[in-house]
GUGUVO-658630 format. One record per residue (C-alpha): residue number from 1; z negated, x, y. Coordinates in Angstrom, 2 decimals. Each point is the difference from the previous one (the first is absolute). Layout:
N
+------+---------+---------+---------+
| resi |      up |    east |   north |
+------+---------+---------+---------+
|  NUM |       Z |       X |       Y |
...
+------+---------+---------+---------+
end
This chain:
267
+------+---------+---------+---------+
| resi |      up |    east |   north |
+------+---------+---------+---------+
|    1 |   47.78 |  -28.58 |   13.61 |
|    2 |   -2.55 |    2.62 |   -0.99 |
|    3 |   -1.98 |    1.26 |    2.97 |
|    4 |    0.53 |    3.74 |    0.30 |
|    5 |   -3.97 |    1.86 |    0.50 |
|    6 |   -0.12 |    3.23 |    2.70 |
|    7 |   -0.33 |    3.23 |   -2.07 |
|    8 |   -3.27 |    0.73 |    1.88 |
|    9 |   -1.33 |   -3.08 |   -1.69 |
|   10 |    1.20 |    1.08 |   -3.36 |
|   11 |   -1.08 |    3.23 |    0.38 |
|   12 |   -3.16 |   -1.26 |    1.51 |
|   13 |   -0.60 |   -1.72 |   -3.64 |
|   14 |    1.40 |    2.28 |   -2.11 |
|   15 |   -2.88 |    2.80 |    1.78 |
|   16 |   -2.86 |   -3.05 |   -0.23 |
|   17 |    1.02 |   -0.04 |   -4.06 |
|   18 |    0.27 |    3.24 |   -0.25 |
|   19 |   -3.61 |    0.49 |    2.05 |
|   20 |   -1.40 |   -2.30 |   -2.93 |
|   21 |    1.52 |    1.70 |   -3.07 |
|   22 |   -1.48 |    3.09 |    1.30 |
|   23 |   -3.33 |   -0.76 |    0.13 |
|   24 |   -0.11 |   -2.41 |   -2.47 |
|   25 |    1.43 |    2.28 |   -2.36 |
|   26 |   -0.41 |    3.72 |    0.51 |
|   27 |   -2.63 |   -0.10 |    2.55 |
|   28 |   -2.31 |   -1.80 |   -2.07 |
|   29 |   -0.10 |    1.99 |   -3.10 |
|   30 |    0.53 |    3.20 |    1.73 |
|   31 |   -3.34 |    1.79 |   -0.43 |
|   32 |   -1.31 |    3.02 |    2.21 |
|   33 |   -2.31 |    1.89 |   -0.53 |
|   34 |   -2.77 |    1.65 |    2.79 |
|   35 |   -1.37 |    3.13 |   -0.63 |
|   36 |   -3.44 |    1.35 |    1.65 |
|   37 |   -1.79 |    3.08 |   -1.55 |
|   38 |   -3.74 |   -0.56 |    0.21 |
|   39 |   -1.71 |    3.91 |    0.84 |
|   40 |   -3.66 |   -0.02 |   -0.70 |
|   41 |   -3.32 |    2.36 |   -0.75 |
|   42 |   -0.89 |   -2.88 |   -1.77 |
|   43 |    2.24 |   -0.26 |   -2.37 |
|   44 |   -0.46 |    1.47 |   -3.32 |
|   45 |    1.76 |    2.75 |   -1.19 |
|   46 |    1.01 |   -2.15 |   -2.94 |
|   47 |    1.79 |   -3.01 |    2.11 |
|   48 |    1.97 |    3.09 |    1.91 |
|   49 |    3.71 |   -1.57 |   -0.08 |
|   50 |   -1.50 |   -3.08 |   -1.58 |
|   51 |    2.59 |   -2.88 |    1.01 |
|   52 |   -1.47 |   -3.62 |    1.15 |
|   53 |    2.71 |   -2.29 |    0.63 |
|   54 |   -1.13 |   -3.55 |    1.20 |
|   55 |    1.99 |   -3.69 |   -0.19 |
|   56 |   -1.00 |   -2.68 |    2.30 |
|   57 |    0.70 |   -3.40 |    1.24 |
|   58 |    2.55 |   -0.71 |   -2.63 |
|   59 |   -0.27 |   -3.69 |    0.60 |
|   60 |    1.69 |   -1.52 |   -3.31 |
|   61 |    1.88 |   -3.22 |    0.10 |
|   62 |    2.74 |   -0.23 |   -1.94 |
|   63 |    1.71 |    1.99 |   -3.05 |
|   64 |    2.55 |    1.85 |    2.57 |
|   65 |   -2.99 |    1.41 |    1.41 |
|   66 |   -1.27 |    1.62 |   -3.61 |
|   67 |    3.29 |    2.05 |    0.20 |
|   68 |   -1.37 |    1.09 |    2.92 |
|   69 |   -3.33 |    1.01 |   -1.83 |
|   70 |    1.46 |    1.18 |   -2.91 |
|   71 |    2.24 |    3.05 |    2.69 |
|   72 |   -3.38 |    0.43 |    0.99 |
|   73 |   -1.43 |    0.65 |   -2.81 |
|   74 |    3.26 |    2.44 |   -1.09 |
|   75 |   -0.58 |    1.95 |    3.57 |
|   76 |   -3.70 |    0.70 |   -0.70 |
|   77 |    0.70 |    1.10 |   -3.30 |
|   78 |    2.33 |    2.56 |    0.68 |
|   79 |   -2.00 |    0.74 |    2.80 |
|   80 |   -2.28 |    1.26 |   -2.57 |
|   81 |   -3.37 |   -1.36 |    1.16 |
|   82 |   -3.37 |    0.67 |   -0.98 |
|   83 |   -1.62 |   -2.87 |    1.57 |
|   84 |    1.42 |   -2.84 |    1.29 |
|   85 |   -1.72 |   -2.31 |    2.51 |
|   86 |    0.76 |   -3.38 |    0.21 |
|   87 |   -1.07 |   -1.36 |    3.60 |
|   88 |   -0.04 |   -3.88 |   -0.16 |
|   89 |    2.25 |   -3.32 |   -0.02 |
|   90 |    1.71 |   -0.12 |   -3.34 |
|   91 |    1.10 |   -3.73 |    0.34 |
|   92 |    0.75 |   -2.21 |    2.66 |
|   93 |   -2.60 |   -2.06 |    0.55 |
|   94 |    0.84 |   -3.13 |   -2.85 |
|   95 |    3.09 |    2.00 |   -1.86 |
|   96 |   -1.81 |    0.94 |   -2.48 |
|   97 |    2.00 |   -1.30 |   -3.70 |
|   98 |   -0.84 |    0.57 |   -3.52 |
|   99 |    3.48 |    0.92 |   -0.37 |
|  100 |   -0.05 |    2.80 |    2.94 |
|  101 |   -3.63 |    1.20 |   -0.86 |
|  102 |    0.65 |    0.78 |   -3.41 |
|  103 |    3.39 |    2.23 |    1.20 |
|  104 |   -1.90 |    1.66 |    2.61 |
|  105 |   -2.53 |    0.90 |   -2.44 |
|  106 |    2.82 |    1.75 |   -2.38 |
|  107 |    1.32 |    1.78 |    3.47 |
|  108 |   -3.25 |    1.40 |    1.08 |
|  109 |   -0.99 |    1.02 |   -2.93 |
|  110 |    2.66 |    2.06 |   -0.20 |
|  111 |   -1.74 |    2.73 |    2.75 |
|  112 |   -0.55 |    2.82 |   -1.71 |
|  113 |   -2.51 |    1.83 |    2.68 |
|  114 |   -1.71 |    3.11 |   -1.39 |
|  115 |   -3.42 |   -1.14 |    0.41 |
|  116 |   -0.59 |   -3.28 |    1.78 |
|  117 |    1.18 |   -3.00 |    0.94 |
|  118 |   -2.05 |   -2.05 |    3.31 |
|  119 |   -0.14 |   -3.20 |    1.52 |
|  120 |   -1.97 |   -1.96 |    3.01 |
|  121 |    0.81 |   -3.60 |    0.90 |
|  122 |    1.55 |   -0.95 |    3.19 |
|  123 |   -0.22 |   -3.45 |    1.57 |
|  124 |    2.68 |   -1.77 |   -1.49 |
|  125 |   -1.47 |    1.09 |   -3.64 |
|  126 |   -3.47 |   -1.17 |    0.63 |
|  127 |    0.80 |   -4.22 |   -0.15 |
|  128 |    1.63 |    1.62 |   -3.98 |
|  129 |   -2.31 |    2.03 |   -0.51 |
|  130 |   -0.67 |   -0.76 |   -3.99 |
|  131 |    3.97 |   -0.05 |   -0.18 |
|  132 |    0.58 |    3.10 |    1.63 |
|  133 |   -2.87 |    2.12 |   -1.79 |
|  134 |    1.32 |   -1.34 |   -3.59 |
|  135 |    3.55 |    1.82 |    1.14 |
|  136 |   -1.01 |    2.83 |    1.47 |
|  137 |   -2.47 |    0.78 |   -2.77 |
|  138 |    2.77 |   -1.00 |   -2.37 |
|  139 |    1.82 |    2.77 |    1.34 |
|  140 |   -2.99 |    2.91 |   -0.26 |
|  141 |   -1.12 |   -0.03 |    3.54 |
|  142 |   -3.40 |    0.38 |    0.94 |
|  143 |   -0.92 |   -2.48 |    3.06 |
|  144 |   -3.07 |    1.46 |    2.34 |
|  145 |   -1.27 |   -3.15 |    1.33 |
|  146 |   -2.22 |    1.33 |    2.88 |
|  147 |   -0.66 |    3.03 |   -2.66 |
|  148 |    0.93 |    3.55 |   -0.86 |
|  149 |    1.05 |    2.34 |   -2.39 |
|  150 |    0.04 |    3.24 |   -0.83 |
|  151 |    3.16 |    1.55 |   -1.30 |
|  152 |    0.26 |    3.82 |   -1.35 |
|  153 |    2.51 |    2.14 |   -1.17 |
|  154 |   -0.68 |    2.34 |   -2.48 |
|  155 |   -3.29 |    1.28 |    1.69 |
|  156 |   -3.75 |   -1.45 |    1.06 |
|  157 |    1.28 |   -0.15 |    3.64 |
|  158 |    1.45 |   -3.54 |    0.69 |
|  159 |    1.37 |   -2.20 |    2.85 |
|  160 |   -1.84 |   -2.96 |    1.27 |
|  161 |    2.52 |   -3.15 |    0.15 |
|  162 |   -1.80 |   -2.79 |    1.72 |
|  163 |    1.61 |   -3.59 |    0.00 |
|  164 |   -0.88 |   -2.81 |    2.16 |
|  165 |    0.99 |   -3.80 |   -0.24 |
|  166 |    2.13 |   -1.13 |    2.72 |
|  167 |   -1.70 |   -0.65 |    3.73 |
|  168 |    0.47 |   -3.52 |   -0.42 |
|  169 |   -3.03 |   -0.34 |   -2.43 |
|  170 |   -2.09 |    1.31 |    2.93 |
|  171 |   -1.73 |    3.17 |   -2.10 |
|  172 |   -2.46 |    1.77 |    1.59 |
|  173 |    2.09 |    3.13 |    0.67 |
|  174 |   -2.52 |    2.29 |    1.52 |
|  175 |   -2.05 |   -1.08 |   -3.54 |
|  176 |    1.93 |    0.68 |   -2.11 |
|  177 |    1.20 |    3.50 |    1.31 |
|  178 |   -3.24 |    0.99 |    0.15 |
|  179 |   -0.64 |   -0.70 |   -3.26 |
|  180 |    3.59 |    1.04 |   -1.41 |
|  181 |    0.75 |    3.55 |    1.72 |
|  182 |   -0.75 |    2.94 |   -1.45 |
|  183 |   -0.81 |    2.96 |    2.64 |
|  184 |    0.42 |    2.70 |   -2.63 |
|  185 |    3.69 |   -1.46 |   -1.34 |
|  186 |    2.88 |   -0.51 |    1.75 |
|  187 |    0.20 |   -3.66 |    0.67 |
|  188 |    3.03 |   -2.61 |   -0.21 |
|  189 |   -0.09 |   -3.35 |    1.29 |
|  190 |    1.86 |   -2.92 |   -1.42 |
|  191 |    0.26 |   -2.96 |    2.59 |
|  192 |    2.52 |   -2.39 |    0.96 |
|  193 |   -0.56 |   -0.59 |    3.25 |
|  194 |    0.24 |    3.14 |    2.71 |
|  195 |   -1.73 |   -2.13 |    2.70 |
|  196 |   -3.53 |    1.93 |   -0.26 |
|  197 |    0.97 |    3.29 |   -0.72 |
|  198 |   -1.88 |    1.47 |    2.48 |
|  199 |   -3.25 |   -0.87 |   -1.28 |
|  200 |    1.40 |    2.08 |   -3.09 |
|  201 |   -0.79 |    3.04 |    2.24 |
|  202 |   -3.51 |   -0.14 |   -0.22 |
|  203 |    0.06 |    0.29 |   -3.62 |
|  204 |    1.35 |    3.64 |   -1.93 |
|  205 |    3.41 |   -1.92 |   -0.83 |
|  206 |    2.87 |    2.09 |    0.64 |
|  207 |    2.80 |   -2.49 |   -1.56 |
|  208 |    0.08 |   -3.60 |    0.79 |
|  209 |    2.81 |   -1.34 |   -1.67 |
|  210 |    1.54 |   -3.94 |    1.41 |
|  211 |    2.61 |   -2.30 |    0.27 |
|  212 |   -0.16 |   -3.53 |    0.87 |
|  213 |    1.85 |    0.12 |    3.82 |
|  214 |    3.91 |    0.26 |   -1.74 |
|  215 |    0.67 |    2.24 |    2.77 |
|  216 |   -0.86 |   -3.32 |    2.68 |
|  217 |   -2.51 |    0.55 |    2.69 |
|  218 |    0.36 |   -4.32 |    0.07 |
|  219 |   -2.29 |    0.03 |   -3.68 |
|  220 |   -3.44 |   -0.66 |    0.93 |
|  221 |   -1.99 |    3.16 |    0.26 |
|  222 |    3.04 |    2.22 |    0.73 |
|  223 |    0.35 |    0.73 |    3.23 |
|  224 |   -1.42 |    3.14 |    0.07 |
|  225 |    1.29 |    1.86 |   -3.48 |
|  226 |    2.92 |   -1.81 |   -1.42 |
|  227 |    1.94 |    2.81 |   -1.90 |
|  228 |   -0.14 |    3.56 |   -0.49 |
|  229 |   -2.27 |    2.63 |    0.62 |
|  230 |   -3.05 |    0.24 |    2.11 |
|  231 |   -2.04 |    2.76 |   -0.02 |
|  232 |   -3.37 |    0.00 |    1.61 |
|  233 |   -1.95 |    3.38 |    1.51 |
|  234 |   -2.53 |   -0.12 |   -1.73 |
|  235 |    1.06 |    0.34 |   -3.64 |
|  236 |    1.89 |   -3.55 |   -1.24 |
|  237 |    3.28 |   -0.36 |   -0.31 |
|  238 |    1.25 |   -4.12 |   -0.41 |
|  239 |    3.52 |   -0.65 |   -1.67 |
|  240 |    1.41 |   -3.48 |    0.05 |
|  241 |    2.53 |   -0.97 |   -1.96 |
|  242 |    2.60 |   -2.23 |    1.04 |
|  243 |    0.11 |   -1.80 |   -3.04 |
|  244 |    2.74 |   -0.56 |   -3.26 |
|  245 |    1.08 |   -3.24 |    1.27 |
|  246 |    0.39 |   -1.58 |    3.39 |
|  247 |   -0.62 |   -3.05 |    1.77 |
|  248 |    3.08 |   -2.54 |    0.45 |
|  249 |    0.62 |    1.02 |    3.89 |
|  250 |    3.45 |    0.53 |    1.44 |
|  251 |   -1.97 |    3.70 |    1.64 |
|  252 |   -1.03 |    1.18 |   -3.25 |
|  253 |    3.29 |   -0.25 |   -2.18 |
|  254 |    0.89 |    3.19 |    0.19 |
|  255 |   -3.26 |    1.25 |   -1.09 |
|  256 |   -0.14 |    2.28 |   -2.72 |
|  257 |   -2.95 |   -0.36 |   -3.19 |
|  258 |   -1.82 |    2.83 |    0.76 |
|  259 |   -2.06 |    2.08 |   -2.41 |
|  260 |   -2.61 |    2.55 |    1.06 |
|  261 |   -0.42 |    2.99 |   -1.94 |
|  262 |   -3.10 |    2.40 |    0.83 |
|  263 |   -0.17 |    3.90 |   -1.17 |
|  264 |   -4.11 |    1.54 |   -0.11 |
|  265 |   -0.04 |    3.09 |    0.95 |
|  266 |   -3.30 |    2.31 |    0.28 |
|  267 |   -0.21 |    2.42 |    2.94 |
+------+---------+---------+---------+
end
């Protein structure tokens, strides 16, 4: 005789499936897209609606997850960047293939920014360091490894874009600001980690773009900024992104990939 099951436990399964399917499915490759608008003296009248949209903690480790990229990629596109600003943690730490490199090469090389394309390292890149600067060069992006750049658009004033390798290399922050910032540009920092963004304030940065936490205050160094925006008194204003992909936890299924998109605007 077949044992008959309550309709509470059925129903019970049928919602823990259906839970599953949902994120696994639609959650996962349903992309949003933050939006903060950047309002400056410092900017120059030539980056006035300029559009920086930044991709972080993407965290590669299988080909499902290059579908993932590859939306990305689509979304910033039609976004219509002009920069885009690639935070850290391409791979998972020992996913790295010939076989997915040389895809995710084709995929990010299909960004089409207006004028730049900008990477720093976060901790997970730094063990593949020669592996992950042969893609991301592949693909046309410029890496500032504890080094800057100056972008313009169409006039001598430019934008300062100052990346820094990830925390866990131990650079000598307060150094290399010092050396890096520009008090006559408007300044952008590239860093993965958040966790010593207030020693950013005592440099002219007004932008410090992060990511690295996945939206967890657990992730070392994130229990202060973990996602979002922050903006300090004095002039800086912090963004950390939550990241493209997320970490296998039951709390963070229904986490969307997140992309940050930032619009310049002079005063």
């Amino acid at each position: 005789m077949i044992k008959k099951f309550p309709i509470y436990v059925l129903t019970g399964a049928f919602l823990i499936i259906l839970f599953f399917f949902y994120s696994l499915c639609i959650v996962k490759y349903n992309i949003k897209v933050d939006e903060t608008i950047i309002e400056s003296q410092s900017i120059p009248s030539s980056f006035d609606g300029v559009r920086l949209v930044q991709l972080s903690d993407v965290l590669i480790r299988n080909e499902d997850d290059l579908k993932l990229v590859e939306k990305a990629v689509n979304e910033i596109n039609h976004l219509e960047a002009d920069i885009v600003l690639f935070t850290g943690d391409l791979f998972k730490e020992g996913a790295i293939s010939s076989s997915l490199s040389s895809r995710l090469i084709e995929i990010l090389s299909d960004l089409n920014p207006s004028l730049a394309k900008l990477a720093v390292l976060g901790d997970q890149d730094l063990p593949q360091q020669e592996e992950l600067t042969e893609i991301l060069t592949s693909a046309s992006f410029k890496i500032l490894r504890n080094d800057s750049i100056e972008l313009y658009n169409g006039s001598s004033e430019g934008v300062n874009f100052i990346g820094i390798d990830s925390l866990s290399s131990a650079p000598q922050l307060d150094d290399l600001l010092s050396t890096l910032t520009n008090g006559e540009q408007f300044n952008v920092l590239l860093l993965h980690e958040p966790t010593l963004a207030a020693k950013s304030t005592d440099f002219p940065i007004e932008l410090q773009i992060s990511g690295h936490c996945q939206g967890l205050t657990t992730t070392k160094g994130c229990s202060q900024f973990n996602q979002g925006v922050y903006r300090f008194a004095d002039q800086l204003t912090l963004y950390v992104n939550s990241g493209l992909n997320r970490p296998n936890q039951l709390t963070t299924l229904l986490k969307r990939p997140t992309l940050h998109s930032f619009l310049l605007m002079k005063k």
